[in-house]
C-alpha positions in Angstrom: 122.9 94.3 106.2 122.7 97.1 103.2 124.5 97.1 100.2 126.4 100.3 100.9 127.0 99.5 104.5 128.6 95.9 103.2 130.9 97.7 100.7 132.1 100.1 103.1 132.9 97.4 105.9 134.4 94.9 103.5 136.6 98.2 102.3 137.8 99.2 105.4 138.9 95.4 106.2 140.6 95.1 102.9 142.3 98.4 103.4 143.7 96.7 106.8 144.3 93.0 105.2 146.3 94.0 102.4 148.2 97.1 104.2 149.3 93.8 106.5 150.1 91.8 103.6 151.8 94.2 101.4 154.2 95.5 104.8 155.1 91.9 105.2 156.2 91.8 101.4 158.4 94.5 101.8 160.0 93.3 104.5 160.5 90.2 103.2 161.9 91.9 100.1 164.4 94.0 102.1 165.9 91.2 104.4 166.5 88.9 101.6 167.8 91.5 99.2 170.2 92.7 102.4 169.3 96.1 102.2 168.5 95.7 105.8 170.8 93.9 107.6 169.9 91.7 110.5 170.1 92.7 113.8 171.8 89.8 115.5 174.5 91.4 117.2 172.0 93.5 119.2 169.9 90.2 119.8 173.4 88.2 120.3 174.4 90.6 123.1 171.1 90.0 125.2 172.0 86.3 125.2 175.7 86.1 125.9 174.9 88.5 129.0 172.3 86.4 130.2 174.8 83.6 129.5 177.8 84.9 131.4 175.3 85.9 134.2 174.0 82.5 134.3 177.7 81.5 134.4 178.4 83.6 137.2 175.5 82.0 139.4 176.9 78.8 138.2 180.3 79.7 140.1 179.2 81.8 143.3 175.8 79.6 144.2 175.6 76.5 142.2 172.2 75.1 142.4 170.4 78.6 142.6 169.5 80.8 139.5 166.4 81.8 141.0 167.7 85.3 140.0 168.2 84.9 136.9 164.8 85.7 135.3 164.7 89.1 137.5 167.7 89.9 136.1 167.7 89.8 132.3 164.0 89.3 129.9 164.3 86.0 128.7 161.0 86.0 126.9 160.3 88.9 123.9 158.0 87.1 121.7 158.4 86.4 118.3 161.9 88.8 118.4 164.1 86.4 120.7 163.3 84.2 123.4 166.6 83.0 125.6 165.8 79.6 127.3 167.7 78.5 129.9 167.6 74.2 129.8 168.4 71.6 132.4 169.6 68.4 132.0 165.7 66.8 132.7 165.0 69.1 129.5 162.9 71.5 131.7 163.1 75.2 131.0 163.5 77.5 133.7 160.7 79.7 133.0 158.5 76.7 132.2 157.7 77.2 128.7 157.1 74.9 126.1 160.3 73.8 123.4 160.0 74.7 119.8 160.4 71.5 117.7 164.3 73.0 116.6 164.9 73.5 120.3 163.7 70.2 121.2 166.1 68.3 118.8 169.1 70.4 119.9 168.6 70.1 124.1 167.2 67.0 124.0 168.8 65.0 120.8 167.2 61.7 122.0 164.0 63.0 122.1 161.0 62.5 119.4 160.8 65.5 118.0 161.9 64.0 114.9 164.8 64.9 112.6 163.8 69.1 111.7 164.5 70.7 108.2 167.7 72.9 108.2 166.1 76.0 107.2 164.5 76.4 110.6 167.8 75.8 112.5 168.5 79.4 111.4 166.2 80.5 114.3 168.7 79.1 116.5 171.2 82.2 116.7 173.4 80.9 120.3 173.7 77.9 121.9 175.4 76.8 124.6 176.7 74.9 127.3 177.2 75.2 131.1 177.6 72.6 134.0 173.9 71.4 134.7 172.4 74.2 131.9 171.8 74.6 127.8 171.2 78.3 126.8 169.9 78.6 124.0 168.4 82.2 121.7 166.0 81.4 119.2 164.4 84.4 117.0 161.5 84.0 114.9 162.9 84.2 111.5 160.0 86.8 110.0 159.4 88.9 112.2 158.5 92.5 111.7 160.1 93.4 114.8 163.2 92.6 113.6 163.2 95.2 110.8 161.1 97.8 112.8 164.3 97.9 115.6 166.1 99.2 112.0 165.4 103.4 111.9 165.8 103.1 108.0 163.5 100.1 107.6 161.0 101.6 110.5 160.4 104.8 108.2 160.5 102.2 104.6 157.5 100.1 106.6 155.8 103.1 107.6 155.8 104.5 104.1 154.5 101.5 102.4 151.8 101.0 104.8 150.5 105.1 104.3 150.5 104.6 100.8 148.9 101.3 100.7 146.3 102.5 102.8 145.9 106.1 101.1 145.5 104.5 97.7 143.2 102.5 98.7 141.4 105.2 100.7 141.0 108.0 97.8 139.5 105.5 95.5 136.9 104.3 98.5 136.1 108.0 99.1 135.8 108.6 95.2 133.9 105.6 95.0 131.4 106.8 97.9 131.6 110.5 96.9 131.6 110.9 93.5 127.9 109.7 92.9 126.5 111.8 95.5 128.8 115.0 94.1 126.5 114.0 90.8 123.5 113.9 93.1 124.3 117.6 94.7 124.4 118.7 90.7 121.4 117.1 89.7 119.5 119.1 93.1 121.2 122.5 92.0 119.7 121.9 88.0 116.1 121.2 90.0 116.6 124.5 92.2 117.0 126.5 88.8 114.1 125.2 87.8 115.0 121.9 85.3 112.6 119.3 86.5 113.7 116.7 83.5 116.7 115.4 84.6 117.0 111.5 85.3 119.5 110.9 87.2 119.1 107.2 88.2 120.2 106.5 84.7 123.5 107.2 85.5 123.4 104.6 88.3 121.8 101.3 86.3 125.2 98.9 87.1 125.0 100.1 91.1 122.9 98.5 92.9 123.2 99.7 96.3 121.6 102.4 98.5 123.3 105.3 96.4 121.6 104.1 93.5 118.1 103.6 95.8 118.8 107.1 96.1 119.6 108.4 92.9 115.7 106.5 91.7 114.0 108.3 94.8 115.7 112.1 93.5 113.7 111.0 90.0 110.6 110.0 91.8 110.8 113.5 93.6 111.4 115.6 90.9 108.5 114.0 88.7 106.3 114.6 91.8 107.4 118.1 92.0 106.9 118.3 88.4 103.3 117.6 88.3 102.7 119.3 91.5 103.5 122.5 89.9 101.7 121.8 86.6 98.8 121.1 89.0 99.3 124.2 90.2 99.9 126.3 87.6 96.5 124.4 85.6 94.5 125.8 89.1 95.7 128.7 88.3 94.1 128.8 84.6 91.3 127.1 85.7 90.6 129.5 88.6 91.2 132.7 86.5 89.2 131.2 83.4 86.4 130.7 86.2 86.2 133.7 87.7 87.0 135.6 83.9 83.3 134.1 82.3 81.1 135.5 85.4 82.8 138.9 84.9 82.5 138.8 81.4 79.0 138.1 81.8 77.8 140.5 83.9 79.8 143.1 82.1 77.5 142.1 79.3 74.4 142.2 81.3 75.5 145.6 82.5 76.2 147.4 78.9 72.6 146.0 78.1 70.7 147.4 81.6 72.3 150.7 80.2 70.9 150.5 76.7 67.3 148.7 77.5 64.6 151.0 79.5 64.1 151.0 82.8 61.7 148.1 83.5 64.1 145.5 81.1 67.2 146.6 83.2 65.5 145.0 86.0 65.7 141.6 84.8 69.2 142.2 83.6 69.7 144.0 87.4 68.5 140.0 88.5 70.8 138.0 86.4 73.8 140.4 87.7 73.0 139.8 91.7 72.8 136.2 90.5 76.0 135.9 88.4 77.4 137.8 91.8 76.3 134.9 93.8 77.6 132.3 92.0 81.1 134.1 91.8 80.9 134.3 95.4 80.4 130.6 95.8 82.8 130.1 93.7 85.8 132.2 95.6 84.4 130.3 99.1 85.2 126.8 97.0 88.5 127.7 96.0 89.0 129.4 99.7 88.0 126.0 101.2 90.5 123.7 99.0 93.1 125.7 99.5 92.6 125.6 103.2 92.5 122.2 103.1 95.9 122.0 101.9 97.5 123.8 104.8 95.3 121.9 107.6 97.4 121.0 110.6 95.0 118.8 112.6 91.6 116.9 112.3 89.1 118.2 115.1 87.6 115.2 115.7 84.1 114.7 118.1 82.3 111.4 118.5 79.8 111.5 115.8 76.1 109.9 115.1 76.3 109.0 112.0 72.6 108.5 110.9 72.0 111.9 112.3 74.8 113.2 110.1 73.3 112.0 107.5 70.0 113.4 107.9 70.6 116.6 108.4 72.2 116.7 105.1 69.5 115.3 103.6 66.9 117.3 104.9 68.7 120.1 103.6 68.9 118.6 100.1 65.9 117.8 100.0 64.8 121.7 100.5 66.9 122.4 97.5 65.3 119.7 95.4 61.8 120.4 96.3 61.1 122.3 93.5 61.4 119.4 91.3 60.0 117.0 94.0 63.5 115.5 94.0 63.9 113.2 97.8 66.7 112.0 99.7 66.3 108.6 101.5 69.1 107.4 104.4 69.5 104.2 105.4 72.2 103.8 108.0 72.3 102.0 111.7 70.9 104.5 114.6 73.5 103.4 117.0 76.4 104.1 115.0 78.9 106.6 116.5 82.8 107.6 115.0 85.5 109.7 115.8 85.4 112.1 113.0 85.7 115.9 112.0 82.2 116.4 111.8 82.4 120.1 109.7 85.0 118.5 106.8 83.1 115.0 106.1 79.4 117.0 106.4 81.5 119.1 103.6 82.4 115.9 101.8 78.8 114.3 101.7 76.8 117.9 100.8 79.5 118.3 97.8 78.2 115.0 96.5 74.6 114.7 97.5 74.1 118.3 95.3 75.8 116.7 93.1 73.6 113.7 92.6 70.5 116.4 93.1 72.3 118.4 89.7 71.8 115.9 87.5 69.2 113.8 88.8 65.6 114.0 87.0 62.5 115.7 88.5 60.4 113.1 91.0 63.6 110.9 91.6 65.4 109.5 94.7 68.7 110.3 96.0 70.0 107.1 97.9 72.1 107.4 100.7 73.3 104.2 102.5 76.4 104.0 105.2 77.2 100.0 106.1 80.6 98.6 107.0 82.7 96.3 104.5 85.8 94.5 106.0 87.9 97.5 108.0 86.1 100.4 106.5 83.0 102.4 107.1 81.1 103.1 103.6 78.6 105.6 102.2 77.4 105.3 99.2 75.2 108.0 97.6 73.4 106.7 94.5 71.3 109.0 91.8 69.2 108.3 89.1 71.2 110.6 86.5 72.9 110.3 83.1 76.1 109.0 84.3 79.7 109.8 83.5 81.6 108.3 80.4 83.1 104.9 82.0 86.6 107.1 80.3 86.0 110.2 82.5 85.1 108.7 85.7 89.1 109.3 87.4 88.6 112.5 86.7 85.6 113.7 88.6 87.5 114.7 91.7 90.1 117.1 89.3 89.4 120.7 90.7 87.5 122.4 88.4 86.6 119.4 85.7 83.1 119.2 85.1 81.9 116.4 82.8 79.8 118.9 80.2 83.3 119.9 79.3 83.8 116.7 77.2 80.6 115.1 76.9 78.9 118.1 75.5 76.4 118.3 77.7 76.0 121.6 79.8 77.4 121.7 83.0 76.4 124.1 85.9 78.7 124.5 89.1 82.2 125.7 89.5 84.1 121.8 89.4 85.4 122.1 92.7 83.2 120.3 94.9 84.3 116.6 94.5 87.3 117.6 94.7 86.5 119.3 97.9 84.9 115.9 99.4 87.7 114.1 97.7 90.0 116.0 99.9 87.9 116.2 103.2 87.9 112.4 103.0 91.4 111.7 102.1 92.6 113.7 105.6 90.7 111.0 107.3 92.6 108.7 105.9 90.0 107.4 103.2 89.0 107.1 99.7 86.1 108.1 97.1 85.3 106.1 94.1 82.6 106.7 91.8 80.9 104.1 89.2 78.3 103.7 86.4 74.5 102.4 87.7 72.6 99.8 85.4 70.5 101.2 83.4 71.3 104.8 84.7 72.6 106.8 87.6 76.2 107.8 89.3 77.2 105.9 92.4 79.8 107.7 94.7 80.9 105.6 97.8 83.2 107.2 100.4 85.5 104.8 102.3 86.4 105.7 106.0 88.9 103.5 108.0 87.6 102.1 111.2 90.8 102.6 113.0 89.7 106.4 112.9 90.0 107.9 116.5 89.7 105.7 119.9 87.0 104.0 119.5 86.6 103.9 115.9 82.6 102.5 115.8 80.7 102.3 118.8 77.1 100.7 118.4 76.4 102.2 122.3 74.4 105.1 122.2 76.0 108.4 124.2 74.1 111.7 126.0 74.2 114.7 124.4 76.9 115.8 126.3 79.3 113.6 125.3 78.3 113.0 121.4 79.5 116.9 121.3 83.3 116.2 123.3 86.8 115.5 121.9 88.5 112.7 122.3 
C-alpha cells in the first residue's frame, strides 16, 4: 500500500472515529449538565401501557398473553427494552437478563450483588399475579438524546463540524502541494526551466513528493533537450556557413584568374557542392530518425549484410589499397531493419577507412556475447583521446576539433549509426586498440523480432518477407 493512499484511508477513518467520539462527548456533556432533559416519561408511557395491557390479559384470559408481544414492541434496543418475567424467571420473548435485571426478578439468583449506578437503567418495575415487568434503558444512549429536536440539531452540528474541520485540512493537505505543482508547470510553460521544485517537498515522503522529484527530472530533461537543440542548430548553420564561404571564395578568384585557372577553381566548387549536399542528406536522415514511427523489419543474413558493405568500402579505399575483412557465421539470420543498421555499419566502417593508414585492414567481426548479437569494426588508426571517446556519437563533433588534428566529414555519421542502433533497442561503444587503432562494437539484443537468431538457412523468398 502507497504512502499517499495510506494517509488518505487512515484520514477518512479518523474523520469517522473521532466524529463518533466527539458526538458521544457532547452528549454526554448535555445529559449530565441537564440541558437536555431525559426522556422518561415518553419511555415510561410505553411501559405502563404494556403494563396495564398485560394486566388486562391477566383478568379476561389468565394463562394466555400470547398477544401481548403483537400488541405493544417490547424490544427497541439499546433505548428501552420492556420484559415481561415469570415466576421460573423466563422472559416471554425469550431473551437473555441483564445482570441488574437478573438480581431484581430473580433475587436468589447468582448474579451477584450489582453496583447501584447501574440500577438507574431500571426505569419501571412491577408486579402482577404470575408476571414481573420490568423497562430497562441503556443509560448512554444516543438515541435517547436524538428523540430530543433541540439535541438532534446540537448532535448534528457537532458532528458537521467535526467532520468539516477535519476535511478542509485533509483537502489542504492533499491540495496545496499539487496547487504548487500546477505553478511550477505554468513557470516551465513560460519558458523558466530552473526551478526545483522537489525542494519544497524534502519532509514528505510520499507519492506527492515522488512527483514533485519526477517534475525536476522532466524539466532538466527538457532543459537539455532544447540546449541540444538549439547547439544542432549552431552546429548545422556553422556547417553549412564554411562550404558557402568557401566556394564564395573560390568564385571571386575564378572571376579574377584567366580562363584555364578558373577551371580548377570551377572543380573545387562542384566539389565543395557535393560535400554540402552530403551534408544536408545527414542532417535530413537524423532528423528523420527522430520522428520514425515503426522499424520495417525482414529476416536478415547477416554475413551477407556485412559484405556488401564491405565490398563497397573497399571500392572507396582502393586508392590507398585500404581492405575490409568480415568474419561472421554464414547461417546467421535476424529480424532487423535492414536499410537503418546497413546505415549504422557504412557510417562507421568509412569511418574506420578516414583515418586508417594506406595498405591497412579494416576488421569487421559479428559473434554473440550473453543475450546480444555484436559487431565490432576494428581499424588501424590514431585513436581518440581515452577523454573524448563519449563524445564520438555528438552530432556534428569531430575529434580534429580538440585534438588538433584535421578532421574531414560533417560529424554526423556516428551519430547517425548511434541512432539507427538505439531504435533496435541496442548500444554502440567505442574503445582505444593497443598500440593503435579505434574499436567500435555495436550491441543488438537477441530478443529482436520472432525469431531473434536463426542458424537455418532460408530461400530467397523468404530472407526478403516481414515478419
Amino acid at each position: 500500500m502507497n504512502h499517499f493512499f495510506k494517509r488518505i484511508f487512515i484520514s477518512v477513518w479518523i474523520v469517522i472515529i473521532f466524529t463518533g467520539i466527539c458526538t458521544l462527548l457532547v452528549a454526554y456533556a448535555l445529559k449530565s449538565m441537564g440541558i437536555v432533559k431525559e426522556t422518561q416519561d415518553y419511555e415510561l408511557a410505553l411501559v405502563n401501557k404494556a403494563y396495564d395491557d398485560l394486566a388486562d390479559m391477566l383478568v379476561r384470559q389468565p394463562g394466555d398473553i400470547s398477544l401481548l408481544p403483537k400488541r405493544h414492541v417490547l424490544d427497541m434496543g439499546r433505548q428501552l427494552q420492556i420484559y415481561i418475567i415469570d415466576d421460573n424467571g423466563r422472559d416471554i420473548l425469550n431473551r437473555m437478563l441483564p445482570r441488574d435485571v437478573a438480581s431484581i426478578a430473580l433475587p436468589t439468583s447468582a448474579a451477584g450483588p450489582v453496583k447501584p449506578y447501574r440500577l438507574r437503567k431500571v426505569i419501571f418495575n412491577k408486579t402482577l399475579p404470575g408476571y414481573k415487568v420490568i423497562g430497562y434503558r441503556d443509560l448512554y444512549a444516543i438515541s435517547r438524546l436524538a428523540m430530543r429536536p433541540n439535541a438532534r440539531l446540537l448532535l448534528l452540528a457537532v458532528a458537521i463540524v467535526i467532520s468539516v474541520s477535519i476535511s478542509l485540512w485533509l483537502s489542504s493537505y492533499i491540495v496545496r502541494p499539487l496547487r504548487k505543482l500546477r505553478a511550477a508547470s505554468q513557470q516551465v510553460a513560460e519558458g523558466d526551466f530552473n526551478l526545483v521544485i522537489s525542494d519544497e517537498f524534502v519532509k514528505r515522503k510520499d507519492e506527492i513528493a515522488m512527483l514533485a522529484r519526477d517534475f525536476d527530472v522532466m524539466t532538466a530533461k527538457v532543459e537539455q533537450l532544447i540546449t541540444n537543440q538549439q547547439q544542432l542548430m549552431r552546429d548545422v548553420s556553422h556547417e553549412l556557413r564554411s562550404p558557402l564561404a568557401r566556394m564564395q571564395a573560390l568564385l571571386s578568384l575564378a572571376s579574377q584568374k584567366p580562363a584555364e585557372d578558373a577551371r580548377m577553381n570551377i572543380a573545387r566548387i562542384e566539389q565543395e557542392l557535393a560535400n554540402l549536399n552530403q551534408l544536408i542528406d545527414e542532417i535530413l536522415s537524423f532528423a528523420r530518425l527522430d520522428t520514425l514511427q515503426s522499424l520495417k523489419k525482414v529476416r536478415v543474413n547477416l554475413k551477407e549484410l556485412l559484405e556488401v558493405i564491405a565490398e563497397s568500402a573497399e571500392i572507396e579505399g582502393a586508392m590507398e589499397n585500404k581492405q575490409v575483412q568480415v568474419e561472421a557465421e554464414s547461417h546467421w539470420f535476424m529480424y532487423l531493419d535492414a536499410e537503418l543498421i546497413s546505415s549504422a555499419i557504412e557510417n562507421i566502417v568509412r569511418n574506420a577507412l578516414k583515418y586508417s593508414p594506406a595498405n591497412s585492414v579494416i576488421a569487421i567481426k559479428a559473434a554473440v556475447e550473453a543475450d546480444f548479437l555484436t559487431i565490432s569494426i576494428a581499424d588501424t588508426g590514431p585513436g581518440v583521446p581515452e577523454a573524448f571517446l563519449s563524445e564520438l556519437f555528438e552530432p556534428f563533433y569531430q575529434v580534429g576539433n580538440r585534438s588538433g588534428s584535421q578532421a574531414s566529414g560533417s560529424g554526423v555519421g556516428l551519430a547517425i549509426a548511434e541512432k539507427c542502433v538505439h531504435l533496435h533497442g541496442g548500444k554502440i561503444t567505442a574503445a582505444n586498440r593497443v598500440p593503435t587503432g579505434l574499436v567500435m562494437t555495436i550491441f543488438l539484443p537477441l530478443s529482436l523480432g520472432k525469431e531473434p537468431l536463426c542458424k537455418e538457412p532460408l530461400s530467397k523468398e523468404s530472407s526478403h518477407q516481414e515478419p
